[in-house]
N, C-alpha and C positions, 0 to 999 in steps of 0.2 A: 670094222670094215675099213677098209684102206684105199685112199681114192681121193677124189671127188665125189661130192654128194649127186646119186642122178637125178635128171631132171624130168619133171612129171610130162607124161606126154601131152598133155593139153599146150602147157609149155611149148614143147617143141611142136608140135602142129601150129601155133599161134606164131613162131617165129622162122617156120620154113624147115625146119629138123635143117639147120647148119650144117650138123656134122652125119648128116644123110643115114644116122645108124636106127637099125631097126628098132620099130615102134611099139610097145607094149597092146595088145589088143586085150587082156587081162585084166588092166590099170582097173582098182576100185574107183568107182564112180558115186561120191555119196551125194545127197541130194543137197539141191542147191534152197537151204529155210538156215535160217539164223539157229544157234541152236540155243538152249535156255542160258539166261543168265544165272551164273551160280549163289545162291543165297550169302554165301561166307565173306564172299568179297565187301571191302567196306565201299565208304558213299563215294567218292571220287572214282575208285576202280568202278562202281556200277556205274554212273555216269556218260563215263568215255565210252563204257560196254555199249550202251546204246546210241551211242554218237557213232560209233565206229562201224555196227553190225546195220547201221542205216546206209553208212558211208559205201560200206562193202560189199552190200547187200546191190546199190545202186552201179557198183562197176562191175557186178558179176562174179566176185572172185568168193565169197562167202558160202560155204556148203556145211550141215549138219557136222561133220566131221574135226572144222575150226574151233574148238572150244576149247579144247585146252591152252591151247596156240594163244589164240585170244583171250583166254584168263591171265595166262603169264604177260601181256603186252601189257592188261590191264593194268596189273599187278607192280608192274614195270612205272611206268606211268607216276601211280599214285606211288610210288616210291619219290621219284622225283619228285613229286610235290611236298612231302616231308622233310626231305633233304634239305631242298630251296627254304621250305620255314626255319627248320634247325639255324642255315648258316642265315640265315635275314637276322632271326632273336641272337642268335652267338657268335657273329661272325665269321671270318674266314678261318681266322686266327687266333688262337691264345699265346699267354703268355705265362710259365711254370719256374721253378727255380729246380736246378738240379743239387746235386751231393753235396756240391759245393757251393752252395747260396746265390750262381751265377743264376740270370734272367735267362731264361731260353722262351724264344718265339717258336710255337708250333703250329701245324696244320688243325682246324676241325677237323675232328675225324669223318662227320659229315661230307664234307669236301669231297674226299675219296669215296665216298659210298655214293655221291649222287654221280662220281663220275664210273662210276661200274654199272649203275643202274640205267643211266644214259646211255651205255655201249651195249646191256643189253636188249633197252629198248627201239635202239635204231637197228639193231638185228630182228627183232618182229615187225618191225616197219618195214625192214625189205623183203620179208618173209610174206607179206602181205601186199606187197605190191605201193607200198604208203608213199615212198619215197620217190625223188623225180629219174631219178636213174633207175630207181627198179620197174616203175612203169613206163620207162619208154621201152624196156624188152617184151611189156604184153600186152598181147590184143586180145581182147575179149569183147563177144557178140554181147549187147547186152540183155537184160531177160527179158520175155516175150512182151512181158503186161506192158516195158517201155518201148516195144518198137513201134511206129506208126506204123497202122495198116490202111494200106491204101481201098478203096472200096471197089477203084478200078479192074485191080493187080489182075483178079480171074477171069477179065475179058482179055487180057493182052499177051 
């Protein structure tokens, strides 16, 4: 598909539909529960899983639906934590001899992989609402159990 990716109507209902184009009344709606943490993931990935599905949970934006999404963030995540160990034990750099007995300084290949892992993971983070520029484009009601109910509200 060729485009732009479209934006889910809640989205656009939360920020005024901008570009005033018609509204999906179809949009799946899946329900707003955490969905299960997947047993495969190791300790770090499960960790953040429930840091996160607390975190998400509490802004509204987390529904049954989220789980793959949020295993790969996971997954993301604890990647970077591996990467960060690798170059802390083996630094940034080595140093090899080539053909010709000359010293060549090289990259950890580490290096590169925490920096791909980092660019994936700040795409879930906006995917998600994580980050400060992607939450200032949403507004979300939050869920019932945190609104304060007034006792007054049905006399007035």
């Amino acid at each position: 598909m060729a485009g732009r990716r479209p934006t889910p109507t809640a989205l656009k209902l939360v920020t005024g539909n901008p570009g005033k184009r018609a509204l999906n009344k179809k949009e799946p709606k899946p329900a707003a529960k955490a969905p299960p943490c997947p047993a495969h993931l190791d300790s770090d990935a499960k960790a953040v899983w429930k840091r996160l599905c607390s975190l998400l949970k509490k802004m509204g934006v987390l529904t049954e639906a989220d789980g793959l999404a949020l295993e790969r963030l996971c997954d993301c995540y604890s990647d970077i934590l591996r990467c960060r160990e690798l170059i802390e034990r083996d630094g940034r750099t080595y140093t090899t001899l080539d053909q010709n007995s000359n010293t060549l300084i090289k990259n950890n290949p580490a290096v590169n992989q925490l920096r791909a892992a980092d660019s994936q993971f700040k795409s879930y983070l906006v995917e998600f609402g994580l980050t400060p520029a992607a939450r200032s484009k949403v507004n979300v009601d939050p869920p019932d159990d945190d609104k304060k109910k007034d006792p007054l509200a049905g006399y007035f």
